[in-house]
C-alpha positions as CSV (number, residue, x, y, z in Angstrom):
1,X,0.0,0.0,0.0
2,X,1.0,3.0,-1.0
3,X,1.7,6.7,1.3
4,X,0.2,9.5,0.9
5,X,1.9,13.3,1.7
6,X,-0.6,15.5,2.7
7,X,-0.2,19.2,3.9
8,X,-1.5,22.0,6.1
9,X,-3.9,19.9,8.2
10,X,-6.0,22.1,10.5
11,X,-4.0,20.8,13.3
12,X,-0.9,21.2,12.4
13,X,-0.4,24.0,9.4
14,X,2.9,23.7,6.9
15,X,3.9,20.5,8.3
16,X,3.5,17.4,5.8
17,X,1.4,14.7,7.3
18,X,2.1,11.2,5.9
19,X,-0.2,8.1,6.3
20,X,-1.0,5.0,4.5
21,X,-3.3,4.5,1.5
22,X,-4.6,6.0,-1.8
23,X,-6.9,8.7,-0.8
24,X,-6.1,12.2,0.5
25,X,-8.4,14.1,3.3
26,X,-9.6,17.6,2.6
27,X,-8.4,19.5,5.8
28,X,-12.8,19.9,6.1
29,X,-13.1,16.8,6.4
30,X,-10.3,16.6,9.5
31,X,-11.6,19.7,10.8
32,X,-15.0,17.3,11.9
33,X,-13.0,15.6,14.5
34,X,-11.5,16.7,17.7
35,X,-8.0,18.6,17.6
36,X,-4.8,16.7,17.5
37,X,-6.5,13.6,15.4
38,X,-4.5,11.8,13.0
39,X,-5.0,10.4,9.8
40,X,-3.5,6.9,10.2
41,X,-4.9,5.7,6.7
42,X,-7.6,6.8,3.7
43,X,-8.2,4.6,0.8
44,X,-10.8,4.7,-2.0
45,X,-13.7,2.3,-1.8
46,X,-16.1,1.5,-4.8
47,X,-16.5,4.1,-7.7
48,X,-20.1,5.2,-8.8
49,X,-20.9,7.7,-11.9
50,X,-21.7,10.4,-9.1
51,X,-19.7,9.9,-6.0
52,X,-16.3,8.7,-4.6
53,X,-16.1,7.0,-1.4
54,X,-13.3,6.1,0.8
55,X,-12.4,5.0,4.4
56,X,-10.7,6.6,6.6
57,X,-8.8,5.1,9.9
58,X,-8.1,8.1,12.7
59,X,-6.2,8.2,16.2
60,X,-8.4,10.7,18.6
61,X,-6.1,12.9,20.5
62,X,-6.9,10.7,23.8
63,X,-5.5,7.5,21.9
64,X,-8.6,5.6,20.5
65,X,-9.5,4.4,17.3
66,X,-12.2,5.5,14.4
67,X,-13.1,4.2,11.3
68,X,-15.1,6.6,9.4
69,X,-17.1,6.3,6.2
70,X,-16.7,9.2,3.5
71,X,-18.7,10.2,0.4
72,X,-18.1,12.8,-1.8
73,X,-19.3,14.7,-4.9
74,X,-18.8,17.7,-7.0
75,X,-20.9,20.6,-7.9
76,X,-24.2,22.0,-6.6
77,X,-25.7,18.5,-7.2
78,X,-22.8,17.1,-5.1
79,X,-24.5,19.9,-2.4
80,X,-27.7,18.4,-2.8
81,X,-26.8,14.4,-2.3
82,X,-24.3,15.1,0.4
83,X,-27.1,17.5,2.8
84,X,-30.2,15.2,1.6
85,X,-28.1,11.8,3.1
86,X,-27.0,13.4,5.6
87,X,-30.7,14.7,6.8
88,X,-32.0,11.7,5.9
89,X,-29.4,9.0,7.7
90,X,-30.1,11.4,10.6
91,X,-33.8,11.4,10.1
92,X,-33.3,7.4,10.5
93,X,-30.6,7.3,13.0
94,X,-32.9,9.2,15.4
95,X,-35.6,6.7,15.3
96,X,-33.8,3.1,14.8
97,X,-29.8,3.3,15.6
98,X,-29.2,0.0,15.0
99,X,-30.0,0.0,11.8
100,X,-27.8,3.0,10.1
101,X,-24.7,3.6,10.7
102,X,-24.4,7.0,12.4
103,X,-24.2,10.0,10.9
104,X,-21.4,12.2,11.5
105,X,-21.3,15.5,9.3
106,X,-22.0,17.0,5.6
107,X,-19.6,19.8,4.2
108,X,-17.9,21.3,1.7
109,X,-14.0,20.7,0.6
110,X,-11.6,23.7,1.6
111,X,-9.1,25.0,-1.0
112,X,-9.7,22.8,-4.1
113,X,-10.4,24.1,-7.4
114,X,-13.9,22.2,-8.2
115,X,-16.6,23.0,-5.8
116,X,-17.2,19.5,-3.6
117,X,-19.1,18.4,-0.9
118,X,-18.5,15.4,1.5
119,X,-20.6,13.4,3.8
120,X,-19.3,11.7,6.6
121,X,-20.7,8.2,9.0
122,X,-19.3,5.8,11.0
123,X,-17.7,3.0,8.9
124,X,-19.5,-0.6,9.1
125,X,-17.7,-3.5,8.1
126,X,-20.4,-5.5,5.8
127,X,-20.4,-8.5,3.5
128,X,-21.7,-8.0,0.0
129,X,-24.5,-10.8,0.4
130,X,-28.3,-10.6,0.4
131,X,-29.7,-9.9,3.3
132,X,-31.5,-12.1,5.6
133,X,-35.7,-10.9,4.2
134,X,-36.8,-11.3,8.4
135,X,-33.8,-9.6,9.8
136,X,-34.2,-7.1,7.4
137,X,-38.2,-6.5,7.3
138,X,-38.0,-6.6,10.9
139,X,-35.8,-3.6,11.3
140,X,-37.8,-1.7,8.8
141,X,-40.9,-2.8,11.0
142,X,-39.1,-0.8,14.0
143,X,-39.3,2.6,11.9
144,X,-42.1,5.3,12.9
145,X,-45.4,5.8,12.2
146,X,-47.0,9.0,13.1
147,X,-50.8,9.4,13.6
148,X,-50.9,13.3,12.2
149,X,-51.0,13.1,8.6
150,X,-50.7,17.1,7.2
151,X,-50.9,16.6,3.6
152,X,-52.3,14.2,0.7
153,X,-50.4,11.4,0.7
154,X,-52.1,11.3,-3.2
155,X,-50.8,15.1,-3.7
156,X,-47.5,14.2,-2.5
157,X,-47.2,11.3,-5.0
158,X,-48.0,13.1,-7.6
159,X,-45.5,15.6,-7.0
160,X,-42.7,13.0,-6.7
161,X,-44.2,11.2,-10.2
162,X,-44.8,14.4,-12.5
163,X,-41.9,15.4,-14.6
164,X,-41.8,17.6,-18.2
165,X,-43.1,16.8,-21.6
166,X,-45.9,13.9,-20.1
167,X,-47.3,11.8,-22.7
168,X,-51.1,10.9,-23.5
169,X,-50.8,7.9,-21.0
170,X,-48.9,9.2,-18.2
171,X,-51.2,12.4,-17.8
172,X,-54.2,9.8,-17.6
173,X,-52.1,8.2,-15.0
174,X,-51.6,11.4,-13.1
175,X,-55.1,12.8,-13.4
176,X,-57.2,10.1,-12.7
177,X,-55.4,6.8,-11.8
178,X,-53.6,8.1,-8.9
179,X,-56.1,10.3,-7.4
180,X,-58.6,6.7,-7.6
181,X,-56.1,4.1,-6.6
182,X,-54.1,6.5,-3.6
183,X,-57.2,8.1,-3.0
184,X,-59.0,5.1,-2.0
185,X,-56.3,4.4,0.8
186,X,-58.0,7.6,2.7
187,X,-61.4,7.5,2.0
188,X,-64.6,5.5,3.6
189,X,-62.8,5.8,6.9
190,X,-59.7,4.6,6.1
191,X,-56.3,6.8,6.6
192,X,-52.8,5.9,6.5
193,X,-50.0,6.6,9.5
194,X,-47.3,8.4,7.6
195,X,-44.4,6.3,8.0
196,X,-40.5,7.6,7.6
197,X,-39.0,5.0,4.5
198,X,-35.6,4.7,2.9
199,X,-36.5,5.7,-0.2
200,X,-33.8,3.9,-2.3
201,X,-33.7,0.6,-0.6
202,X,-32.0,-1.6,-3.0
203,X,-29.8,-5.2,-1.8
204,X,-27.0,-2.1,-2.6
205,X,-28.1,-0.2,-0.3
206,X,-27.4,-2.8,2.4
207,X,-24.8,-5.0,4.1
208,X,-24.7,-7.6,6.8
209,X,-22.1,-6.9,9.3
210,X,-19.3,-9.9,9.1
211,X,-18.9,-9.8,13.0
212,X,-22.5,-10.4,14.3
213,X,-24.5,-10.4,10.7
214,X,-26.1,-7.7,12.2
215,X,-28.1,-5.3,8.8
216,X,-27.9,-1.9,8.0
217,X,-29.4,0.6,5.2
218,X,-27.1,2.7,3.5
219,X,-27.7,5.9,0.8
220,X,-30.7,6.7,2.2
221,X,-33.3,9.5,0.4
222,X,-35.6,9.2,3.1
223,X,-39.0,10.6,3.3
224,X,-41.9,10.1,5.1
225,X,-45.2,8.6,3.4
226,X,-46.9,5.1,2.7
227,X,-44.9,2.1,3.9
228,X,-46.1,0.4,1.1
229,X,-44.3,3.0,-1.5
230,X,-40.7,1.4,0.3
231,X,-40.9,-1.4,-1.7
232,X,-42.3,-0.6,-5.0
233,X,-38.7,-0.8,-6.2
234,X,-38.7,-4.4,-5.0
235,X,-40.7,-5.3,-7.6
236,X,-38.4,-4.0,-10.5
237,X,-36.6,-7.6,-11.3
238,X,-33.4,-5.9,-12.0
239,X,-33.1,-5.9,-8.1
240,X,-32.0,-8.9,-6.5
241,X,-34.7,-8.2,-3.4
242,X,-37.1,-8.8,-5.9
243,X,-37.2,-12.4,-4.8
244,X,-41.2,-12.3,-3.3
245,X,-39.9,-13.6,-0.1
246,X,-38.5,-9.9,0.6
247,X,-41.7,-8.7,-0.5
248,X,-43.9,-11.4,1.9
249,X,-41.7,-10.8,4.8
250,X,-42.3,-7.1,4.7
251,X,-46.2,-7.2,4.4
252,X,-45.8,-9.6,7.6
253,X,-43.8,-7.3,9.5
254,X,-46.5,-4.4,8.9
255,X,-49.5,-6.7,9.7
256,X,-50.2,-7.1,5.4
257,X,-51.2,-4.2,3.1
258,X,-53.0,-1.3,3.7
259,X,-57.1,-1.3,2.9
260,X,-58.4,-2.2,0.5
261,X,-56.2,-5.0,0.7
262,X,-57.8,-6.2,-2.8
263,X,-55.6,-3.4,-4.4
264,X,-52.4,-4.2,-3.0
265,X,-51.2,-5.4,-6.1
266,X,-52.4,-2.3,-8.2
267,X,-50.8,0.0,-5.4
268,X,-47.3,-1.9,-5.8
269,X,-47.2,-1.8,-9.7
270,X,-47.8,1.7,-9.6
271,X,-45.6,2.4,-7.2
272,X,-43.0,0.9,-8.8
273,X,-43.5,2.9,-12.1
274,X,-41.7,6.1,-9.9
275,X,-38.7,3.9,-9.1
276,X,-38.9,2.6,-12.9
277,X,-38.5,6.2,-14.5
278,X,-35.9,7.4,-11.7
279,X,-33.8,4.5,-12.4
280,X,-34.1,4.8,-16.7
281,X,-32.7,8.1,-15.9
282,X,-29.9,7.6,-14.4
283,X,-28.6,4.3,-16.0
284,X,-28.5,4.7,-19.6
285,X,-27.3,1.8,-20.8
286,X,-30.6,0.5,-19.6
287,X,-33.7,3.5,-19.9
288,X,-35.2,2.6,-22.4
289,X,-35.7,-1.0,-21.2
290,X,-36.7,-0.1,-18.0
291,X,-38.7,3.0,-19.4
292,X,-41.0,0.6,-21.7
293,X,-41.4,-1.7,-18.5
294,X,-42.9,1.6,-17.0
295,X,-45.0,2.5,-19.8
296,X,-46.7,-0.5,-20.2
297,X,-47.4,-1.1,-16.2
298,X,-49.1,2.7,-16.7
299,X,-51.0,1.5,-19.6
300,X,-52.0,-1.6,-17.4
301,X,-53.5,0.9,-15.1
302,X,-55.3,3.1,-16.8
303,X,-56.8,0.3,-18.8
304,X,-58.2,-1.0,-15.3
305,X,-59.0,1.9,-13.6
306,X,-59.9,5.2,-16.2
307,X,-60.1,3.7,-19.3
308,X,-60.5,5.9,-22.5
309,X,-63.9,5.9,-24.0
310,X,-62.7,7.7,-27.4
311,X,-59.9,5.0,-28.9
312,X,-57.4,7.7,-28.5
313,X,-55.4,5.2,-25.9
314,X,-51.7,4.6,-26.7
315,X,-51.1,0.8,-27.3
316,X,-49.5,-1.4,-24.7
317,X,-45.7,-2.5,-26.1
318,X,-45.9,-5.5,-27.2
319,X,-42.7,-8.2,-26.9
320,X,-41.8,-8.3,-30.1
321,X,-41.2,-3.9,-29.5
322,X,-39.2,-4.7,-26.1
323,X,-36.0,-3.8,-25.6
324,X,-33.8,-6.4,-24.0
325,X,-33.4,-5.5,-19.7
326,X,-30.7,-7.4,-18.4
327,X,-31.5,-9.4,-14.9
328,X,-28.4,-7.5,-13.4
329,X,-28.7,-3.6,-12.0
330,X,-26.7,-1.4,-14.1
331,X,-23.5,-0.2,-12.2
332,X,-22.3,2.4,-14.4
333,X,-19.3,3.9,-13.4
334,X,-18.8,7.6,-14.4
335,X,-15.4,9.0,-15.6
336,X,-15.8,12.6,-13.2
337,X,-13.8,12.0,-9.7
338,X,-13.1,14.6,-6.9
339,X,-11.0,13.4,-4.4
């Protein structure tokens, strides 16, 4: 393993600072800990198209150890991922500690020439396996429920699905399939207890801890809203977790779907459309796959629940007009690093 020369360090300024690995800290990012810690090593972790992540091994001033988890990214978007995990690891740290890794601190790089942002957690030493669906469910099954509910859990949903230049089927979607199928959760007595969800919860977005196989949830983009919305992206099959055990394990752990139970299955495919058009988005290589998967699960819907009486309906893809979707997530890797 290589060393790495680093100057100026907050606590020690003009005097070069060596320590092991591949991966030099910001004097930011040292600036988070207590005065007089050392660096005793920083190397890169995996490589993403938008972030760069390393660990970092300290020495606290009173002669403990601290492995820390970094994330960084450039740019005002790198501004925006860094301050949204860190609210939302927080958000879920509050509530179910053994379940994230803790927080630490969000920031910006000192005296580089590209505008960066960092996020910073305590580093967890996982195994890249599945994890265990009851361990996992369970966990999820801890987080809150609150009994206020402010806003439309239907208005909210639109919000999150609308984007620009909507075609014939997806405004049908919008205007009358969601209001029905999300507005049915609410109405004849019914309501739903808002409930605080990942939000991007992905076998990726977890690990199993190689000392007591404990889990934990990574990346989060939490927000709070219907529990059921957590796993629409289970059912997009180019998840691993979209084995129906995860699924099953999870509707046990909240006591089955929310009424009308008969729609639960309506409720999940639509769901999953939002997690389908985020993902074409941001994984080329696959969009259009995953974007016809989308378009023909809205068609499904609006077929079944606001049909058009005029003909003017788009058709529904057929096969034959399918791209080909791999059965493995895309992991594009992007070319832009900031270290």
């Amino acid at each position: 393993m290589k060393t790495v020369s680093q100057t100026h360090t907050p606590t020690s300024p003009g005097r070069s600072v060596h320590y092991m690995g591949d991966f030099p800290v910001n004097d930011n990012v040292l600036a988070q800990f207590p005065a007089g810690t050392q660096v005793r090593s920083a190397n890169r972790l995996l490589k993403s198209a938008w972030t760069v992540t390393a660990r970092l091994d300290l020495k606290l001033p009173g002669g403990s150890e601290q492995r820390i988890f970094l994330k960084s990214a450039p740019g005002s978007h790198g501004h925006t991922l860094m301050e949204g995990e860190f609210n939302a690891m927080s958000e879920l740290y509050k509530w179910v500690p053994d379940l994230v890794p803790k927080p630490l601190a969000f920031g910006r790089y000192a005296g580089t020439d590209i505008e960066a942002y960092f996020f910073l957690s305590e580093y967890t030493d996982v195994q890249e396996t599945m994890p265990d669906p009851s361990k996992l469910c369970a966990g999820l099954g801890r987080v809150p429920q609150y009994v206020n509910w402010e806003k439309s859990w239907k208005a909210f949903f639109i919000r999150l699905l609308k984007h620009e230049d909507l075609e014939i089927v997806e405004n049908r979607l919008i205007s009358d399939v969601v209001p029905r199928l999300l507005g049915a959760l609410e109405t004849g007595g019914r309501s739903i207890k808002p409930s605080l969800i990942h939000g991007d919860l992905w076998e990726g977005n977890t690990g199993t801890t190689r000392e007591d196989g404990n889990i934990y949830i990574f990346d989060s983009a939490a927000f709070y809203g219907h529990n059921e919305m957590e796993i629409g992206d289970w059912r997009c099959h180019y998840n691993r977790i979209h084995d129906k055990r995860y699924t099953e394990s999870y509707l046990h752990h909240y006591g089955g779907p929310s009424e009308p139970e008969d729609e639960w299955e309506d409720r999940n495919r639509l769901y999953s459309v939002y997690f389908n058009i985020i993902y074409s988005v941001n994984h080329l290589s696959q969009g259009t796959a995953v974007r016809q998967v989308a378009y023909n699960d809205m068609c499904y819907l609006v077929d079944k629940f606001a049909p058009f009486l005029d003909g003017n309906c788009p058709s529904k893809l057929e096969d034959s007009q399918m791209a080909t979707l791999s059965k493995e997530r895309d992991h594009t890797v992007g070319t832009e690093q900031v270290d």
